[in-house]
One Martini backbone bead per residue (centre of mass of N, CA, C, O) as a GRO file, in nm:
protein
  425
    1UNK     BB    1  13.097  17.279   6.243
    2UNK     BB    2  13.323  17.454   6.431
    3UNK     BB    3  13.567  17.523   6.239
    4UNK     BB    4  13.833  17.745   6.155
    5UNK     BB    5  13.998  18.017   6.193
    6UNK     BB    6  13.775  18.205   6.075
    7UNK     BB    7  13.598  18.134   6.339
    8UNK     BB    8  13.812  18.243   6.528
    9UNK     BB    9  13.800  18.544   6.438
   10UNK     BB   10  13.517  18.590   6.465
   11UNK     BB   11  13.485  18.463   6.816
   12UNK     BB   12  13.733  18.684   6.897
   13UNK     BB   13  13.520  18.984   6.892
   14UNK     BB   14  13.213  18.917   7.006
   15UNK     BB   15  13.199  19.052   7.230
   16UNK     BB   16  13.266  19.317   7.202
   17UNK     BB   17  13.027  19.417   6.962
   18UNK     BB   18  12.810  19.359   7.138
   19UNK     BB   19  12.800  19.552   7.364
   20UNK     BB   20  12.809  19.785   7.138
   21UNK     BB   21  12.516  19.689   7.025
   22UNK     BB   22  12.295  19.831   7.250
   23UNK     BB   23  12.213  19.995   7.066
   24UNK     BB   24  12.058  20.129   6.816
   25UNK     BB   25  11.911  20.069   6.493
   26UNK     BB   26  12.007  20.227   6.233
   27UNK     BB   27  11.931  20.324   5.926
   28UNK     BB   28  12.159  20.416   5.651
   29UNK     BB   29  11.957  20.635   5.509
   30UNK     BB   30  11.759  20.827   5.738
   31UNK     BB   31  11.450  20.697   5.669
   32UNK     BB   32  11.496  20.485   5.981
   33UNK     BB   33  11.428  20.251   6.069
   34UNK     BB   34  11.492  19.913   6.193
   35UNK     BB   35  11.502  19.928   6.471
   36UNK     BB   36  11.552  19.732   6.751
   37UNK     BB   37  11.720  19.542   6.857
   38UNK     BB   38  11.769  19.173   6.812
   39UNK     BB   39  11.742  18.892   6.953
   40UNK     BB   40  12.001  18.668   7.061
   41UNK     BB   41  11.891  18.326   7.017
   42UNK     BB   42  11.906  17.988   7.002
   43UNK     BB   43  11.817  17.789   6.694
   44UNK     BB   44  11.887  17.450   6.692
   45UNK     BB   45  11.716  17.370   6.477
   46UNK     BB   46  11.854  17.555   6.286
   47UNK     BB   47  11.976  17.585   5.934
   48UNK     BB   48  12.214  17.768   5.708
   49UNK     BB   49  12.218  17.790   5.316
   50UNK     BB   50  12.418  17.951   5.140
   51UNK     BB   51  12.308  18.052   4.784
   52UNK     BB   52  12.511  18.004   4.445
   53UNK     BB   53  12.600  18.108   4.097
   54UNK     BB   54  12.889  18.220   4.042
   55UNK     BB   55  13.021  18.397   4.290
   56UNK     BB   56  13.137  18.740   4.311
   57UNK     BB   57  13.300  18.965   4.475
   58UNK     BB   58  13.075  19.046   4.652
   59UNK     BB   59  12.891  18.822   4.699
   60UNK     BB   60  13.078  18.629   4.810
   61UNK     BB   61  13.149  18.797   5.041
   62UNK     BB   62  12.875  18.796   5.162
   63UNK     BB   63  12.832  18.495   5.204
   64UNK     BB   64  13.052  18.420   5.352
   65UNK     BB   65  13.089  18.615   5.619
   66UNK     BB   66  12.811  18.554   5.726
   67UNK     BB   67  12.823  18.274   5.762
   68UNK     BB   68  13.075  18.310   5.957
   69UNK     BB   69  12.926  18.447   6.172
   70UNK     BB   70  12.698  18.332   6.228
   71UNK     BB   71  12.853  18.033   6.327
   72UNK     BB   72  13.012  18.220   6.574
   73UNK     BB   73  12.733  18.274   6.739
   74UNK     BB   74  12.573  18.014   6.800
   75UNK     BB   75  12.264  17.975   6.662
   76UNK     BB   76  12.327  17.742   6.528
   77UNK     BB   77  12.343  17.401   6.417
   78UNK     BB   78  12.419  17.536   6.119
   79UNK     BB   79  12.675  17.643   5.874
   80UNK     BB   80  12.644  17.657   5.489
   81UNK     BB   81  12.790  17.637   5.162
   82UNK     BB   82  12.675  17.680   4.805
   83UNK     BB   83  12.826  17.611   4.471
   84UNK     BB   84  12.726  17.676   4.127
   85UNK     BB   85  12.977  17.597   3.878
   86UNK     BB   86  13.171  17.645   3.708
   87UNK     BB   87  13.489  17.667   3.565
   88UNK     BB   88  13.507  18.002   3.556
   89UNK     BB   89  13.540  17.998   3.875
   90UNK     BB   90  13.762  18.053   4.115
   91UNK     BB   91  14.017  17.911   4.288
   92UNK     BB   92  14.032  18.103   4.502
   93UNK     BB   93  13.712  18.072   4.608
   94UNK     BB   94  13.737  17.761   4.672
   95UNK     BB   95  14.030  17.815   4.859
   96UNK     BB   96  13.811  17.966   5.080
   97UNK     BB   97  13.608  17.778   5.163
   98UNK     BB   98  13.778  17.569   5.279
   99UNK     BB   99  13.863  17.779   5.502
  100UNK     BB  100  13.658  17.850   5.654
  101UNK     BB  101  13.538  17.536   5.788
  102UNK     BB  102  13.301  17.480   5.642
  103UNK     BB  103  13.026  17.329   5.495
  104UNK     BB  104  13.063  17.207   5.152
  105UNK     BB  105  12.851  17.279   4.814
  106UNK     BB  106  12.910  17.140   4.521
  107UNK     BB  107  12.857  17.190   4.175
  108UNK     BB  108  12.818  17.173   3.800
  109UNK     BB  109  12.826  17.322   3.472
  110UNK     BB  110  12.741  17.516   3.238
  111UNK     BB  111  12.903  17.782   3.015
  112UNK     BB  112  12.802  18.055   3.059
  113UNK     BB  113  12.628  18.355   3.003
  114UNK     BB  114  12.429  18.516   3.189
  115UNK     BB  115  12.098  18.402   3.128
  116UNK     BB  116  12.248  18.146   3.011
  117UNK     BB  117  12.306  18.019   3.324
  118UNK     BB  118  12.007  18.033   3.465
  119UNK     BB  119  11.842  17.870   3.250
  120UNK     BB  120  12.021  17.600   3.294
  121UNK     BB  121  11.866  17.515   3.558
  122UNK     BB  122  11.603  17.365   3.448
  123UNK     BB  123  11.765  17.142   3.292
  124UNK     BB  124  11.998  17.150   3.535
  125UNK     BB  125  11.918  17.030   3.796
  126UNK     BB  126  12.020  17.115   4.119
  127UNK     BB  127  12.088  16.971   4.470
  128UNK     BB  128  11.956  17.120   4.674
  129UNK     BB  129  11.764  16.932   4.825
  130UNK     BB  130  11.992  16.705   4.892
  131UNK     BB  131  12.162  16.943   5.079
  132UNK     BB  132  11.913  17.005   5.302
  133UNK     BB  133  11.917  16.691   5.385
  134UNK     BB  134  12.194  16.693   5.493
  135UNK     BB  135  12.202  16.910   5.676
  136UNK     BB  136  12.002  16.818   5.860
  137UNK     BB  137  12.124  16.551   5.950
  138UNK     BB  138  12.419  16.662   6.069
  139UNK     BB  139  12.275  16.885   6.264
  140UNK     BB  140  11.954  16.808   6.343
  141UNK     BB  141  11.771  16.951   6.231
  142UNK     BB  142  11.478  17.077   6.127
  143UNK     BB  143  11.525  17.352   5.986
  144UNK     BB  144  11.592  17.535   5.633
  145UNK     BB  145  11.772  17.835   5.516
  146UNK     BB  146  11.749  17.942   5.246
  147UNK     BB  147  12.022  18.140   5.088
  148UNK     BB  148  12.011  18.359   4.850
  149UNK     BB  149  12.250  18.588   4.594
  150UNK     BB  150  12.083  18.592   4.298
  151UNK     BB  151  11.861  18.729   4.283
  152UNK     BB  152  11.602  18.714   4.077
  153UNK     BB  153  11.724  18.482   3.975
  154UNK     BB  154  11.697  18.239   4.188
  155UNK     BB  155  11.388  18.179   4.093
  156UNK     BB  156  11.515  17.891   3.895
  157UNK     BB  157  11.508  17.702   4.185
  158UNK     BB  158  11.220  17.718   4.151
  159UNK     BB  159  11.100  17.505   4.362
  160UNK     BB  160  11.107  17.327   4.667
  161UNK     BB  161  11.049  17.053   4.834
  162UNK     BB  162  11.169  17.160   5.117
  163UNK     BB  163  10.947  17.336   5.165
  164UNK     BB  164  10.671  17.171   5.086
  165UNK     BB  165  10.758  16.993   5.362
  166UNK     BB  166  10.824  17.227   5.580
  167UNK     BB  167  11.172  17.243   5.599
  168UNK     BB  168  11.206  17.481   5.452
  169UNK     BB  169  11.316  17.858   5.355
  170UNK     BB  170  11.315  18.163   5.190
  171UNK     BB  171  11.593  18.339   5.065
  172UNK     BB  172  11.660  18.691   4.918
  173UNK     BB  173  11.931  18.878   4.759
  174UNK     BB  174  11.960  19.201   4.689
  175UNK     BB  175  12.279  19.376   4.528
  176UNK     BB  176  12.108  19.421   4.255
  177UNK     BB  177  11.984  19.633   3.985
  178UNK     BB  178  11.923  19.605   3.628
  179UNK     BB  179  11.847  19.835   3.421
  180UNK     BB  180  11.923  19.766   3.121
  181UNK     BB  181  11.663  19.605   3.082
  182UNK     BB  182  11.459  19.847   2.973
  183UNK     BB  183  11.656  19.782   2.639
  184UNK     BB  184  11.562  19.488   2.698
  185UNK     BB  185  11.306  19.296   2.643
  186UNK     BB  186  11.372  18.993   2.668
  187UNK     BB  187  11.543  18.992   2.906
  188UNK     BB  188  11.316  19.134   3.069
  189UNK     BB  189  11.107  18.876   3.062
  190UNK     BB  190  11.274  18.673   3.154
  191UNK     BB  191  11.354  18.808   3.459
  192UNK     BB  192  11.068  18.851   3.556
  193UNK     BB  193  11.004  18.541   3.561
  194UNK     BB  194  11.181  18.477   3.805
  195UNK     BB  195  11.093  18.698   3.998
  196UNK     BB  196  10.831  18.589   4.044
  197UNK     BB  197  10.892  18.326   4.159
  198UNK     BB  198  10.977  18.413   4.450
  199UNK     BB  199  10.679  18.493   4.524
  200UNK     BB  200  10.514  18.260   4.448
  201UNK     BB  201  10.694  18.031   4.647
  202UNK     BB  202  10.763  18.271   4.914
  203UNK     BB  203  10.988  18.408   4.988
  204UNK     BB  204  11.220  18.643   5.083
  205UNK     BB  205  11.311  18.982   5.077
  206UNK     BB  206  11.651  19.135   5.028
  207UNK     BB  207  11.815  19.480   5.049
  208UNK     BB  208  12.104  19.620   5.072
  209UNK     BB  209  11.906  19.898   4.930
  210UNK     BB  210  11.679  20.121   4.845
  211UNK     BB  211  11.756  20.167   4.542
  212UNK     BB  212  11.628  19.893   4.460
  213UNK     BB  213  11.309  19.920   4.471
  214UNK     BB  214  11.221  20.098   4.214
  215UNK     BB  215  11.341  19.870   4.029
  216UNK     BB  216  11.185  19.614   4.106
  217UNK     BB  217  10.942  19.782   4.030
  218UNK     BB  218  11.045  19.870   3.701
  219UNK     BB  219  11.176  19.604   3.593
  220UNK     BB  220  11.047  19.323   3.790
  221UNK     BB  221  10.735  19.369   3.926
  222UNK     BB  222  10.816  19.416   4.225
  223UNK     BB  223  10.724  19.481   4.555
  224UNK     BB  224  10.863  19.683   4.809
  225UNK     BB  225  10.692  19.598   5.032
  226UNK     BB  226  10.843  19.294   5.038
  227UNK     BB  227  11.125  19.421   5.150
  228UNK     BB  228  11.406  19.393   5.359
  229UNK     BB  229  11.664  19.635   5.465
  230UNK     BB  230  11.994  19.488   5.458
  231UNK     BB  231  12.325  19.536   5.513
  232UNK     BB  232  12.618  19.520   5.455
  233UNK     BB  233  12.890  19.334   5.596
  234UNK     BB  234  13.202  19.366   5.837
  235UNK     BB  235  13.440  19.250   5.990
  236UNK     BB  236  13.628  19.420   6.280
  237UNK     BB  237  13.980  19.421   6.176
  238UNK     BB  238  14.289  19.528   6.258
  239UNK     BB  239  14.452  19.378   6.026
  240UNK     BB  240  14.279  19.624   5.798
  241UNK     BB  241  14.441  19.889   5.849
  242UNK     BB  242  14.501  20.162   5.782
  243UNK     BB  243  14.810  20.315   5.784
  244UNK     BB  244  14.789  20.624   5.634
  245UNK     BB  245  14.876  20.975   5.587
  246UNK     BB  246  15.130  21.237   5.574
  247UNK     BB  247  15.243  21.322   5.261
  248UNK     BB  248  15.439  21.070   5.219
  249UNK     BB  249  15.515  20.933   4.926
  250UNK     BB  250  15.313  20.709   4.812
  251UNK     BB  251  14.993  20.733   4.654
  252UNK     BB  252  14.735  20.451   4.712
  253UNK     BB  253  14.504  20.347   4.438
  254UNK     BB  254  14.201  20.155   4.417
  255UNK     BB  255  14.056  19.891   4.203
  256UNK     BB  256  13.787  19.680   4.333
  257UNK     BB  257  13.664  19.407   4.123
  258UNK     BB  258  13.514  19.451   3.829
  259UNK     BB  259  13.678  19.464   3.479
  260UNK     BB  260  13.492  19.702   3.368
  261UNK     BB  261  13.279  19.981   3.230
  262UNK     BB  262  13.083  20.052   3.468
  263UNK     BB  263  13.312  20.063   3.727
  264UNK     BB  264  13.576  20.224   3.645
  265UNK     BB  265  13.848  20.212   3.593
  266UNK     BB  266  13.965  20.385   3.361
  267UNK     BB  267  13.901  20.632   3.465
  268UNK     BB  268  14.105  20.584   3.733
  269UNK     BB  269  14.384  20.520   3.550
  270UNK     BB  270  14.378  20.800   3.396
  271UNK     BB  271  14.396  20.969   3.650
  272UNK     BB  272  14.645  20.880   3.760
  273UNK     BB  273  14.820  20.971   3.485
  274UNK     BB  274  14.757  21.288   3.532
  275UNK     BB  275  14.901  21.288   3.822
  276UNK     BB  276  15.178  21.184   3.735
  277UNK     BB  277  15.248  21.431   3.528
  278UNK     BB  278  15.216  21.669   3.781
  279UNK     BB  279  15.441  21.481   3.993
  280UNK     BB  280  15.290  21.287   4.193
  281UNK     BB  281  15.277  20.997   4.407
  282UNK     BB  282  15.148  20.751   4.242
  283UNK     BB  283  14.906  20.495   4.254
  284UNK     BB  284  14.716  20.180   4.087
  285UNK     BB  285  14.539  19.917   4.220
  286UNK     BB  286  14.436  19.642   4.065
  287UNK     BB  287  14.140  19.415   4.171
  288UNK     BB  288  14.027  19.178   3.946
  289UNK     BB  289  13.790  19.084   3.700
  290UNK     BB  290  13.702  19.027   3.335
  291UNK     BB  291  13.645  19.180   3.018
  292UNK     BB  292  13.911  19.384   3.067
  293UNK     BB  293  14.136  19.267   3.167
  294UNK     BB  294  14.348  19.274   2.938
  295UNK     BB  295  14.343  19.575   2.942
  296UNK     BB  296  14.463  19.629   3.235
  297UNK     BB  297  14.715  19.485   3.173
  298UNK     BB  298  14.861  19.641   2.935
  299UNK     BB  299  14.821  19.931   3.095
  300UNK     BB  300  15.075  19.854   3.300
  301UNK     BB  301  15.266  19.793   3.117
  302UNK     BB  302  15.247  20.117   3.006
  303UNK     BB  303  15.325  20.267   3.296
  304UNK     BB  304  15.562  20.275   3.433
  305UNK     BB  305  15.456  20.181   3.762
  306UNK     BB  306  15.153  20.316   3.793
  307UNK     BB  307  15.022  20.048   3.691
  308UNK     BB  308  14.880  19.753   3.871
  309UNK     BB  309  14.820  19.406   3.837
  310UNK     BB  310  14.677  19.128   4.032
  311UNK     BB  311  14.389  19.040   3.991
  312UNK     BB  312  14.264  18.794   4.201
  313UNK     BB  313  14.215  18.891   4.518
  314UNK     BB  314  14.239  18.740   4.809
  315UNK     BB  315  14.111  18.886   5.050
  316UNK     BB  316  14.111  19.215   5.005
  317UNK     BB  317  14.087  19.305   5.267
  318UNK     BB  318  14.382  19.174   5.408
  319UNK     BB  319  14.566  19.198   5.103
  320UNK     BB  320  14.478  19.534   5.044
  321UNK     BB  321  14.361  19.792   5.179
  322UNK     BB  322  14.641  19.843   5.365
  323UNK     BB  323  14.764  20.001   5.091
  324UNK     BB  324  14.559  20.214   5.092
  325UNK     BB  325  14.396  20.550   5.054
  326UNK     BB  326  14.226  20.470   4.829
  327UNK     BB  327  13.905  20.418   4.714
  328UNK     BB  328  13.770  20.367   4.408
  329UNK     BB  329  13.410  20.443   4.264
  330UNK     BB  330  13.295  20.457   3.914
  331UNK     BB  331  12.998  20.391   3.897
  332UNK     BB  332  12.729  20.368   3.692
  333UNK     BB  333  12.592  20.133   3.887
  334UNK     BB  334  12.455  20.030   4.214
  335UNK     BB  335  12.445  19.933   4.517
  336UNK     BB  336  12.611  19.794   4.796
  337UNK     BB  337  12.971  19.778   4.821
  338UNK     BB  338  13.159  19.593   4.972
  339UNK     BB  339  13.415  19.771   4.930
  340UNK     BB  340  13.287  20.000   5.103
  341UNK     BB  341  13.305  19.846   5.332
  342UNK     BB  342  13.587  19.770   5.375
  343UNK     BB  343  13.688  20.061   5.364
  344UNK     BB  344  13.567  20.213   5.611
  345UNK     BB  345  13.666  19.947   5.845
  346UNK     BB  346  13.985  20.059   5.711
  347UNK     BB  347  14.017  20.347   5.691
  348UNK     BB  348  13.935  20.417   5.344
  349UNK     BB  349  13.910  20.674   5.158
  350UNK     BB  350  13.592  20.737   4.965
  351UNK     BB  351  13.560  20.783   4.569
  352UNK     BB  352  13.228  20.798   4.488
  353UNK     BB  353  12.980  20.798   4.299
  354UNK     BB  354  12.598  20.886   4.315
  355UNK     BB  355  12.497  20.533   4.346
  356UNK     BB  356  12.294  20.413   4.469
  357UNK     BB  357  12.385  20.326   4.796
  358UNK     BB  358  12.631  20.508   4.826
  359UNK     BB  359  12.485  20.729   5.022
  360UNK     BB  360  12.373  20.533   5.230
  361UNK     BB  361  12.705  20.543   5.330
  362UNK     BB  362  12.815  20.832   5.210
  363UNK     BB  363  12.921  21.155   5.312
  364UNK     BB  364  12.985  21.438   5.175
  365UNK     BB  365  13.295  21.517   5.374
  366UNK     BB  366  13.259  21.301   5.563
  367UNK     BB  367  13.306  20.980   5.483
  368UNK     BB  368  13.373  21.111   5.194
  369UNK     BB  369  13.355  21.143   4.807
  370UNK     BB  370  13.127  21.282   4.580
  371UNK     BB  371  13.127  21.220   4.217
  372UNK     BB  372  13.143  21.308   3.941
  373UNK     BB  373  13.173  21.073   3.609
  374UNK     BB  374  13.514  21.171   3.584
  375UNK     BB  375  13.793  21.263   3.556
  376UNK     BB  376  13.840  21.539   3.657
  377UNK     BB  377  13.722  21.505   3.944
  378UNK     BB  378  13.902  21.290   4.036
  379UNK     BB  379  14.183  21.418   4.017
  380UNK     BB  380  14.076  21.637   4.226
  381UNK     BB  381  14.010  21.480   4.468
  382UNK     BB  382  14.306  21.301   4.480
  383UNK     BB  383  14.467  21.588   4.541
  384UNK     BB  384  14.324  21.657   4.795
  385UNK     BB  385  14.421  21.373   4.964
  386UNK     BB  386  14.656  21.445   4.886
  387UNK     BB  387  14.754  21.768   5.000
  388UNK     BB  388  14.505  21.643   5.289
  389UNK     BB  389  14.572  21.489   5.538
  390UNK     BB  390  14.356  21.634   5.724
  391UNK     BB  391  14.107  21.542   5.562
  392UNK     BB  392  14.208  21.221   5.545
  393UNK     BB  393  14.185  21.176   5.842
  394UNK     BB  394  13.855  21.252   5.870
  395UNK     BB  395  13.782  21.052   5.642
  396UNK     BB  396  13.849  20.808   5.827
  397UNK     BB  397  13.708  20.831   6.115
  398UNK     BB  398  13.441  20.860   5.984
  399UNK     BB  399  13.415  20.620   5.877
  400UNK     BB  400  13.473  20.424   6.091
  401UNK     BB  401  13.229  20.513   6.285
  402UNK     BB  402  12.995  20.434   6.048
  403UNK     BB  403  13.106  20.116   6.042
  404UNK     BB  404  13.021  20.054   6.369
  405UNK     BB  405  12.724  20.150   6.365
  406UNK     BB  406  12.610  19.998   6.067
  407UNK     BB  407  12.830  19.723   5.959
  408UNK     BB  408  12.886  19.539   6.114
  409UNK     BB  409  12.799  19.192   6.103
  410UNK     BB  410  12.682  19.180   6.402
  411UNK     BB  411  12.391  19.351   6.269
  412UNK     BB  412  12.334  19.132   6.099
  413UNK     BB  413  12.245  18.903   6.176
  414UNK     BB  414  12.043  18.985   6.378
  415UNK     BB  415  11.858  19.079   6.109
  416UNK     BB  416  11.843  18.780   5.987
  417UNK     BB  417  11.738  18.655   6.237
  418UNK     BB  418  11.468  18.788   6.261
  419UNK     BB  419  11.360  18.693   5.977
  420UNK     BB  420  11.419  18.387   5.990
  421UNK     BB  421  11.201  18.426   6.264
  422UNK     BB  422  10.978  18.522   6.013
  423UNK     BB  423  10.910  18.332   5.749
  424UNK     BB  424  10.604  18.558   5.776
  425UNK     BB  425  10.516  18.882   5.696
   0.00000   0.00000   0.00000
């Protein structure tokens, strides 16, 4: 069921991105190829299923898009999003589900925070093979690829009946690994339960990038060369592209994404109050939620116009990074940031921590900045960025260069094809 604006949205560029795309690819680490470009062949047998629990900020745009794409490409039978949700998932990215256009399944659960969000899922189990059984009657599939985004937590989800009937076939994806379980001896030897399932029932595992696969390896147990390396993407989109800086008025910088200390907003917002004292016409558009949210709602009150908060903007794509001359990644560990491919895409420079994916992304003084985690260092970053409109185009330009050769989406579709249709490593 191929319909609405969004699915027509993404399948009115992918002639121009396919012709684009018939270079080969190359892994966006450095260190290797993904591989010669792989055919994209009609599969109307499968349809895929992408699942998560309550996701947010990057993991729900990456399930979102992916989903998106997929769907425009007309190589599946259906593409469909699952959704199993608390009270507190935001009703916002609710009515992005609706708007997809694609056929959605909600479930709700118990309203718990972290580790037993998760655990409780084995109490009330989620109606996934029910799901599975649907989707493949409406779509006509023979088979159904049930795609996780709750990276090793998924793994409570498993086993799944239509594995076992031969009917799907499981992917997980990790957007990222919690170093810090390794500080939690009972919450690491509970996480690595989980991680256990999802080899021991079958599944498929990819990362979004390399840096996640030692942390794999020392804190959840799961062996490197399981995984396969596909990095996250987004549709190459003119109306999200960055206004530019020429030297005057505001100089707008962002920080999208969770509201807590480890993303660094306040370290972010700091450095901008620093910059506003020195006289700079500098301002910071916070759009995100989370633990500390509160506190950067007072924060923006208390700055005299200096900091907004926005709370959670819907795609944030298109109604918010085009506002933005720079945007800020303070992370004190990360994945590979869906926030910084769309800031990439939309050309506006990232100022961001040399943290988990973010090298293989970004390289310093050419397609952004990386510096250490501190006020001081963003201070200079982003007074460089104001005082020098042509470094800023410079690293506009060629962060969109390298969103083009490496993260468009029409190119991870290709690699998530490859790998859907090779579902025995």
């Amino acid at each position: 069921m191929l319909q609405g604006a969004a699915i027509l949205r993404f399948a009115a560029v992918n002639e121009k991105t396919m012709k684009r795309s018939q270079h080969e690819l190359i892994d966006v680490s450095g260190h290797g190829r993904f591989g010669d470009r792989p055919s994209l062949s009609a599969d109307l047998m499968t349809c895929v299923l992408h699942m998560a629990l309550n996701p947010q900020t990057g993991p729900w745009s990456v399930m979102r898009d992916l989903a998106l794409a997929q769907a425009a490409s007309g190589i599946y039978a259906e593409v469909a999003i699952g959704v199993i949700a608390s009270k507190l998932w935001p009703a916002t990215y609710g009515n992005e589900l609706e708007q997809t256009g694609l056929h959605g399944y909600r479930a709700t659960t118990l309203q718990a925070f972290g580790t037993a969000q998760f655990l409780w899922q084995r109490v009330q189990r989620p109606p996934i093979d029910d799901w599975v059984e649907d989707l493949l009657a409406r779509s006509g599939a023979e088979r159904c690829v049930v795609h996780f985004h709750n990276a090793w937590m998924s793994g409570v989800f498993l086993p799944l009946a239509s594995v076992r009937q031969g009917k799907a076939s499981v992917v997980a994806t990790f957007h990222g690994v919690n170093a810090g379980l390794d500080t939690q001896p009972l919450r690491r030897r509970l996480h690595r339960w989980m991680a256990a399932r999802l080899t021991r029932y079958g599944a498929r595992l990819t990362s979004v990038d390399r840096s996640n696969l030692p942390l794999a390896e020392s804190v959840l147990g799961l062996d490197a060369s399981q995984f396969t390396v596909i990095a996250n993407g987004v549709m190459d989109d003119a109306a999200s592209r960055a206004a530019g800086w020429q030297g005057a008025g505001d100089f707008v910088v962002g920080h999208i994404g969770s509201i807590m200390e480890r993303k660094g907003w306040r370290l972010t917002a700091d450095a901008v109050l620093q910059l506003r004292e020195e006289g700079l016409n500098i301002r910071l558009l916070i759009a995100g939620a989370g633990l500390e949210a509160d506190q950067a709602r007072q924060m923006a009150m208390a700055s005299d116009g200096a900091i907004e908060y926005l709370g959670q903007v819907p795609q944030p794509r298109i109604n918010l990074l085009p506002q933005l001359h720079a945007l800020a990644v303070m992370s004190r560990h990360e994945g590979l940031p869906m926030t910084l491919i769309e800031a990439m895409a939309a050309g506006v420079p990232v100022v961001a921590t040399a943290v988990g994916g973010i090298p293989e992304a970004v390289t310093h003084e050419l397609t952004g900045l990386l510096i250490p985690r501190s006020v001081d260092d963003l201070v200079n970053a982003l007074r460089r960025l104001y005082q020098s409109p042509g470094l800023w185009c410079s690293l506009s330009t060629k962060s969109r260069q390298r969103f083009e050769q490496h993260f468009d989406i029409r190119f991870i579709v290709q690699q998530y094809d490859s790998l859907y249709s090779h579902p025995e490593k």
